[in-house]
C-alpha positions in Angstrom: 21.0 -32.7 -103.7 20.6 -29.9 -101.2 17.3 -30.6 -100.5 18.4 -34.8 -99.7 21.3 -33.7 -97.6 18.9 -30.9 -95.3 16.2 -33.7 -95.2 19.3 -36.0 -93.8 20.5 -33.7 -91.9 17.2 -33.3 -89.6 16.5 -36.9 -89.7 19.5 -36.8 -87.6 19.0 -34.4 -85.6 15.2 -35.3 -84.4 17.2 -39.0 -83.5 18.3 -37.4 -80.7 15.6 -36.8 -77.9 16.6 -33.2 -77.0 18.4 -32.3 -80.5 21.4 -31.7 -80.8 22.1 -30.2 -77.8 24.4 -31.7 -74.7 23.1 -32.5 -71.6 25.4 -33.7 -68.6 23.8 -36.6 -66.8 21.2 -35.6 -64.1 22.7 -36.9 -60.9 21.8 -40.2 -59.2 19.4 -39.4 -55.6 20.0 -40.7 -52.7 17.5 -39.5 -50.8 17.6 -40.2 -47.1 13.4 -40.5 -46.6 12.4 -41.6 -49.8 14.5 -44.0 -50.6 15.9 -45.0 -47.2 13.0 -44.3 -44.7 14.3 -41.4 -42.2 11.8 -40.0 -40.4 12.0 -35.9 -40.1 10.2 -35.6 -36.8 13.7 -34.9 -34.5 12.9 -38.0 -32.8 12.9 -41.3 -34.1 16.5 -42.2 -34.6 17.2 -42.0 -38.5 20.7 -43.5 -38.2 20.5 -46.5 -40.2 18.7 -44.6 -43.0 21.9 -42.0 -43.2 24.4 -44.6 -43.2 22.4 -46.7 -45.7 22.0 -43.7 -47.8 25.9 -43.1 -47.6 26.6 -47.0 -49.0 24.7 -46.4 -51.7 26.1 -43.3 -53.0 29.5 -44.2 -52.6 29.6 -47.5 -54.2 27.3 -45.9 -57.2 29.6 -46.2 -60.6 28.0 -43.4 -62.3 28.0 -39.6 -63.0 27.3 -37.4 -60.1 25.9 -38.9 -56.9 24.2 -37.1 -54.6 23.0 -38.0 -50.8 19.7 -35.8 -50.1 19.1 -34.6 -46.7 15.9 -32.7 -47.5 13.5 -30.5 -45.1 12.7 -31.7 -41.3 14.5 -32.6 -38.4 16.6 -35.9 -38.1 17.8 -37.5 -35.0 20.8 -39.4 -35.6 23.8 -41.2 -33.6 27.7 -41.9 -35.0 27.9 -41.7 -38.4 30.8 -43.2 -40.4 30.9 -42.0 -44.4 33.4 -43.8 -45.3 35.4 -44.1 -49.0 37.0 -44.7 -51.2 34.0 -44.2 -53.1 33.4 -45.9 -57.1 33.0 -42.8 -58.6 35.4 -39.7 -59.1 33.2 -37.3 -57.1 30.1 -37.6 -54.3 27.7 -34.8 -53.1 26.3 -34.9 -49.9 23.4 -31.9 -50.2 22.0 -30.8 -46.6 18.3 -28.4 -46.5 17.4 -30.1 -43.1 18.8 -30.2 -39.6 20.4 -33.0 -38.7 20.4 -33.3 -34.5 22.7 -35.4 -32.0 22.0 -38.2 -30.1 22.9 -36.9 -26.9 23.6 -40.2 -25.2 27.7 -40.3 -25.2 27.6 -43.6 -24.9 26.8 -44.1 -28.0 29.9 -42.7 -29.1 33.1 -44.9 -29.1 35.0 -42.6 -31.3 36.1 -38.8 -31.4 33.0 -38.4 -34.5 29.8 -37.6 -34.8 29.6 -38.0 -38.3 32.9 -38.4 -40.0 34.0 -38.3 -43.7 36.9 -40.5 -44.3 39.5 -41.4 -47.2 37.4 -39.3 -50.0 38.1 -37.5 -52.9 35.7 -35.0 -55.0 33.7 -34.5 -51.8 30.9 -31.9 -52.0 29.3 -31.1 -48.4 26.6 -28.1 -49.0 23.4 -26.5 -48.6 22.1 -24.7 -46.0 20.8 -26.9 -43.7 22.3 -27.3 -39.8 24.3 -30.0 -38.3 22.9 -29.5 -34.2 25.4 -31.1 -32.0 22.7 -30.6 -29.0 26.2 -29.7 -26.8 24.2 -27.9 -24.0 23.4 -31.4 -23.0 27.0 -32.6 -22.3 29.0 -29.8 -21.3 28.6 -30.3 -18.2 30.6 -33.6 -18.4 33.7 -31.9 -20.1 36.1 -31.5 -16.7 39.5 -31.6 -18.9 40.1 -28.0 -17.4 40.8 -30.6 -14.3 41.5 -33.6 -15.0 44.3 -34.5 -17.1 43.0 -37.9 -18.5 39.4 -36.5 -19.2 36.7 -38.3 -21.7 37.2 -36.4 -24.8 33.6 -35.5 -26.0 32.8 -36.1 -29.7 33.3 -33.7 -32.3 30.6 -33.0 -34.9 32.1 -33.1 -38.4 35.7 -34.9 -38.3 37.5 -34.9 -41.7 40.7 -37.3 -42.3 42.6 -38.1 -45.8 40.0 -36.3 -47.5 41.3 -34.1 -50.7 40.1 -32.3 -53.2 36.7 -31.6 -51.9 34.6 -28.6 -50.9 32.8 -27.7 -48.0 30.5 -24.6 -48.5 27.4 -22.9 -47.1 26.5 -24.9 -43.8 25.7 -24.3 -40.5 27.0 -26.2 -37.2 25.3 -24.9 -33.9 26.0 -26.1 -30.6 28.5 -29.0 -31.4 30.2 -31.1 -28.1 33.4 -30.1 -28.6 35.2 -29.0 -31.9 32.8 -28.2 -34.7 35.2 -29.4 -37.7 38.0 -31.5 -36.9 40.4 -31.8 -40.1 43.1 -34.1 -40.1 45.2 -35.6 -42.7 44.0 -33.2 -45.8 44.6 -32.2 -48.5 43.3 -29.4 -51.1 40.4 -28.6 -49.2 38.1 -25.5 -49.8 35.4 -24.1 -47.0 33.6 -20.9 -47.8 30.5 -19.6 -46.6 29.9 -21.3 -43.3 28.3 -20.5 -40.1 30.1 -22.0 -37.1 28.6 -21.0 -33.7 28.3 -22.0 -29.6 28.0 -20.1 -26.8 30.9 -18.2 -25.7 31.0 -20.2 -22.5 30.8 -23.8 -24.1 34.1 -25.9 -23.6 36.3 -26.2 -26.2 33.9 -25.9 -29.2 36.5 -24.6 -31.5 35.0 -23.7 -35.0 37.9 -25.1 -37.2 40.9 -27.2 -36.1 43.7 -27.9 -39.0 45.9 -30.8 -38.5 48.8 -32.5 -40.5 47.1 -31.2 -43.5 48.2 -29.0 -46.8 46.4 -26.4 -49.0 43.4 -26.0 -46.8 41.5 -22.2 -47.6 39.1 -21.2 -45.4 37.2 -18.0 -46.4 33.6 -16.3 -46.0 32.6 -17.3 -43.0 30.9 -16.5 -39.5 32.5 -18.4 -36.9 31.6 -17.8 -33.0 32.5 -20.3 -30.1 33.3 -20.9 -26.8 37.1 -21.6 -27.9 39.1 -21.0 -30.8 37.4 -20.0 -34.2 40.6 -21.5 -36.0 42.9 -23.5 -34.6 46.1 -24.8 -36.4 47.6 -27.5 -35.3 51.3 -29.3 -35.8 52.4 -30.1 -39.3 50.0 -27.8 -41.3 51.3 -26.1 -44.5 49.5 -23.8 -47.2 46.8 -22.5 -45.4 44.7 -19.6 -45.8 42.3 -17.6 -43.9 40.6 -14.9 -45.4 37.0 -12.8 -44.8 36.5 -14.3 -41.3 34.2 -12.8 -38.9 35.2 -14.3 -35.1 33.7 -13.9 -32.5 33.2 -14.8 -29.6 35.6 -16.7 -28.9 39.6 -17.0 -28.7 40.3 -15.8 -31.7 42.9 -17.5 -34.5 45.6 -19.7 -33.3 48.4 -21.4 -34.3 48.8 -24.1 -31.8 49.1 -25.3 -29.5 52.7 -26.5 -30.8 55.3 -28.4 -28.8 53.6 -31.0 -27.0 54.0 -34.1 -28.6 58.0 -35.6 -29.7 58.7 -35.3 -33.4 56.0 -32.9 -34.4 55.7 -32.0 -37.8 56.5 -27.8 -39.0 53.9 -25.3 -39.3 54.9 -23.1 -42.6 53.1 -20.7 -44.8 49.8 -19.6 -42.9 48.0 -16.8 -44.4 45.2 -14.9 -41.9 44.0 -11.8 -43.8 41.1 -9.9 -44.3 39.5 -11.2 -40.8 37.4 -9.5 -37.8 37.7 -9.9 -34.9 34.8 -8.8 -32.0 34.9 -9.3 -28.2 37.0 -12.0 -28.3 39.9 -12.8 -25.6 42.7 -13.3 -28.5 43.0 -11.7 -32.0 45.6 -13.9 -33.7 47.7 -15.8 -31.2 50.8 -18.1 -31.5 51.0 -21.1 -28.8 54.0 -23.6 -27.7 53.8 -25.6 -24.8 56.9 -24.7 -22.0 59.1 -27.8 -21.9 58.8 -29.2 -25.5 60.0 -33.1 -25.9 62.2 -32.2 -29.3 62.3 -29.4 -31.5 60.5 -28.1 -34.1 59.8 -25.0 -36.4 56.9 -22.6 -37.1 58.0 -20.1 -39.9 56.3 -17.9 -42.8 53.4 -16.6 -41.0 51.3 -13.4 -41.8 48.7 -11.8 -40.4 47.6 -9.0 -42.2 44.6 -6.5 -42.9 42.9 -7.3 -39.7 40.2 -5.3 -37.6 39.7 -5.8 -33.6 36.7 -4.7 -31.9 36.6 -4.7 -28.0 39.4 -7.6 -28.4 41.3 -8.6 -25.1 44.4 -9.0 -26.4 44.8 -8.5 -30.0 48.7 -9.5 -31.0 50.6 -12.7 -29.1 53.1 -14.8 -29.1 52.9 -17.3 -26.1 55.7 -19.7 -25.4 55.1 -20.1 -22.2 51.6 -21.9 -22.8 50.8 -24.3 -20.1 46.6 -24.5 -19.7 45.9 -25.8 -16.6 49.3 -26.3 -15.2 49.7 -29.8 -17.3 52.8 -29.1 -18.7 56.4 -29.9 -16.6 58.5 -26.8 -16.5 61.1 -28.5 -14.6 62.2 -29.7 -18.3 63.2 -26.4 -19.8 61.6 -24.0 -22.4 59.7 -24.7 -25.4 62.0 -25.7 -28.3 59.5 -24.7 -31.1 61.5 -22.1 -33.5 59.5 -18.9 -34.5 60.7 -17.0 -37.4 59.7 -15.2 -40.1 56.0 -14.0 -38.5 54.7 -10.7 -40.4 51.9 -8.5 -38.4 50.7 -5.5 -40.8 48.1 -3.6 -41.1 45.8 -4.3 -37.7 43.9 -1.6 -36.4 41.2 -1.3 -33.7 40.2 -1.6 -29.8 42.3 -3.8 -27.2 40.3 -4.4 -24.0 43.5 -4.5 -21.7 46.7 -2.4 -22.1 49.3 -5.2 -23.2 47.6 -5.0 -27.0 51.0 -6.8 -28.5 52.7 -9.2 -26.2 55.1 -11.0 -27.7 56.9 -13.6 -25.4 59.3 -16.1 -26.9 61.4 -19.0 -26.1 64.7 -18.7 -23.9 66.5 -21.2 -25.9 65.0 -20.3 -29.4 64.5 -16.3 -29.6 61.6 -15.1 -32.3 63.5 -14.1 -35.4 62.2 -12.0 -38.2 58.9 -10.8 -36.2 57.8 -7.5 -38.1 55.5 -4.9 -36.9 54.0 -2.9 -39.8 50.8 -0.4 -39.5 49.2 -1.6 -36.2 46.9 1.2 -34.6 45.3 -0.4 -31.6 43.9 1.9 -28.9 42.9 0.9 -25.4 39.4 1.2 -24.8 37.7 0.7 -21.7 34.4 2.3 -20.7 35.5 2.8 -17.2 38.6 4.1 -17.5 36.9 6.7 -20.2 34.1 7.9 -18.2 36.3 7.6 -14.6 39.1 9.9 -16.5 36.6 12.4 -17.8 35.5 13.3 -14.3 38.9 15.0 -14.2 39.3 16.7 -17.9 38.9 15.3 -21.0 42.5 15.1 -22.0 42.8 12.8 -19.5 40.1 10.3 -20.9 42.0 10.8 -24.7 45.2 10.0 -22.6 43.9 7.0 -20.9 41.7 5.8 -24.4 45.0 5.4 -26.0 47.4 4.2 -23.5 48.2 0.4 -25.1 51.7 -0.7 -24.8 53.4 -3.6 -26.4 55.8 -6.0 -24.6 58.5 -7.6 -26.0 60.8 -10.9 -24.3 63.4 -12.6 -26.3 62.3 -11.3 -30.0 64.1 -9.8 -32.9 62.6 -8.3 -36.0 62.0 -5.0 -37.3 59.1 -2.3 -37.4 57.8 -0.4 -40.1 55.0 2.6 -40.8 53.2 3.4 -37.8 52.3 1.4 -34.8 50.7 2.4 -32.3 51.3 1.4 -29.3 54.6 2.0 -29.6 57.0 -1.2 -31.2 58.8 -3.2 -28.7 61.1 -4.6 -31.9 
């Protein structure tokens, strides 16, 4: 009887072509040369091979799809990956470099390539998206002219949730590297985001209208803002960024538009910052069309190196004189902001400068544990002509300034606390 039932039980198991064992499905390819003709020469336009590449996947019913961008150099124009997708998740895996059209013609929309209405989106590998931004740059004059032609983004993100974007590079985009809008649950680790420090608003990350976004791991160095939160973000974190150059972390600007959405819960910790002109800055435009609220922010565990000014609070914002301050102050409500534990090098003496509204004071701003020094070469090496005291003196001579705040201090901070 033993001997039937082992003899029955390996029939059984020999029925099945690897044993007994699971396997999870291998992933459907979508491979963008071999099953969709790009060409990986960096010139012939592989557009319609992308996008064609993109249907496929997406309206694939089974286990795992996964669009291939493998080795070589694609040229490709506006890109539109668009869901909802059939199945529950989609992988788009990059190991090439995927380059601009540079003709901005060809783009009638604020994309390069944009991923829209997805969830269980996968964007990795370490290829490079190249927005080739050197060649329009030149044509960005919104520094003059009000009503300017936006140029594109290179990665735009909207209604997208519960996805992951890890591991890639974006060099030299024409204007904001990642534009997210409209998210939710969204995780991006491990990504290289970088422009000269001279090109026009290339902003590495900018969050809008979005919750839990977590953005950690990452080398992010631009001609603008490295993060930039925008209006009606909640639940975000920022964690093991290195920025630089570039304008540091921001939350704004704020105030612009009527009826915009709070800004609650931001998290920016464990971060450096190197030759940048802003650490971590708050934003509100002067004159603000209604109210609204900006409120459980913390900053915390951060290092400055050779960074112009480290710690601010601007409610006076107003780039390029656009804003009308014939209409009053801004009427954005800043409370509840924690700065603890930032240490390092300010490049000009104001290292904190916190200016807030005349109608809505700061509330509940805390200083805790801030050492930044003032540190520039010629005022070391001019003051130790005279004695070296003097150069220590003049090395550590930051002040903070203070206008319309209220909150506390705590531990040391140096320079001195203006709360």
């Amino acid at each position: 009887m033993n001997t039937l039932l082992a003899v029955s039980l390996l029939s059984a198991f020999l029925s099945f072509p690897d044993g007994l064992c699971y396997h999870r499905p291998a992933n459907k390819i979508f491979n963008v040369v071999t099953d969709y003709g790009a060409v990986p020469d960096g010139v012939t336009d592989s557009t319609e091979a992308f996008q064609g590449a993109w249907e496929g996947a997406c309206a694939w019913e089974g286990p795992g799809p996964r669009l291939v961008i493998p080795m070589g150099k694609f040229l490709v124009g506006p890109l539109e990956f668009k869901g909802p997708c059939k199945g529950k998740k989609v992988e788009v895996k990059v190991r090439g470099d995927v380059l601009a059209q540079t003709d901005l013609n060809l783009y009638t929309a604020r994309d390069w390539i944009s991923f829209k209405y997805l969830s269980g989106l996968v964007l990795s590998g370490k290829g490079k998206f190249d927005g080739r931004g050197a060649s329009a740059w030149a044509q960005n004059d919104c520094d003059k002219n009000k009503n300017c032609k936006h140029l594109p983004w290179s990665l735009g993100f909207s209604f997208v949730t519960n996805s992951t974007i890890r591991g890639i590079t974006s060099v030299d985009s024409k204007s904001v590297h990642m534009q997210i809008f409209a998210c939710n649950n969204l995780h991006l680790h491990s990504l290289k985001l970088i422009a000269p420090a001279d090109s026009p608003n290339t902003d590495g990350i900018h969050v809008g209208v979005s919750r839990n976004i977590h953005i950690a791991r990452s080398f992010i160095g631009t001609g603008d803002d490295c993060i930039s939160i925008g209006p009606d973000t909640a639940n975000l974190s920022v964690s093991k960024v290195f920025c630089g150059p570039g304008h540091g972390i921001s939350i704004g600007s704020l105030g612009r538009d009527r009826e915009e959405g709070d800004v609650s819960g931001i998290s920016v910790k464990n971060c450096t910052f190197a030759d940048t002109t802003n650490g971590v800055r708050i934003k509100t435009w002067e004159a603000s069309p209604t109210p609204s609220s900006a409120y459980n922010l913390k900053f915390e565990d951060l290092v400055m190196r050779n960074v112009d000014n480290p710690i601010v609070i601007d409610q006076k914002y107003c780039p390029h004189n656009y804003c009308n301050t014939k209409g009053g102050p801004s009427l954005v409500k800043i409370s509840g902001v924690k700065f603890r534990n930032i240490r390092g090098e300010t490049r000009t003496k104001t290292a904190i400068n916190l200016v807030c509204s005349d109608s809505a004071p700061c509330e509940g701003i805390e200083l805790s544990d801030i050492e930044l020094k003032y540190n520039v070469p010629g005022d070391y090496y001019n003051a130790a002509v005279d004695s070296y005291n003097t150069a220590v003196d003049s090395y550590n001579a930051a002040v903070a300034s203070c206008t319309n705040v209220k909150g506390s201090s705590k531990g040391t901070v140096i320079p001195p606390s203006c709360v």
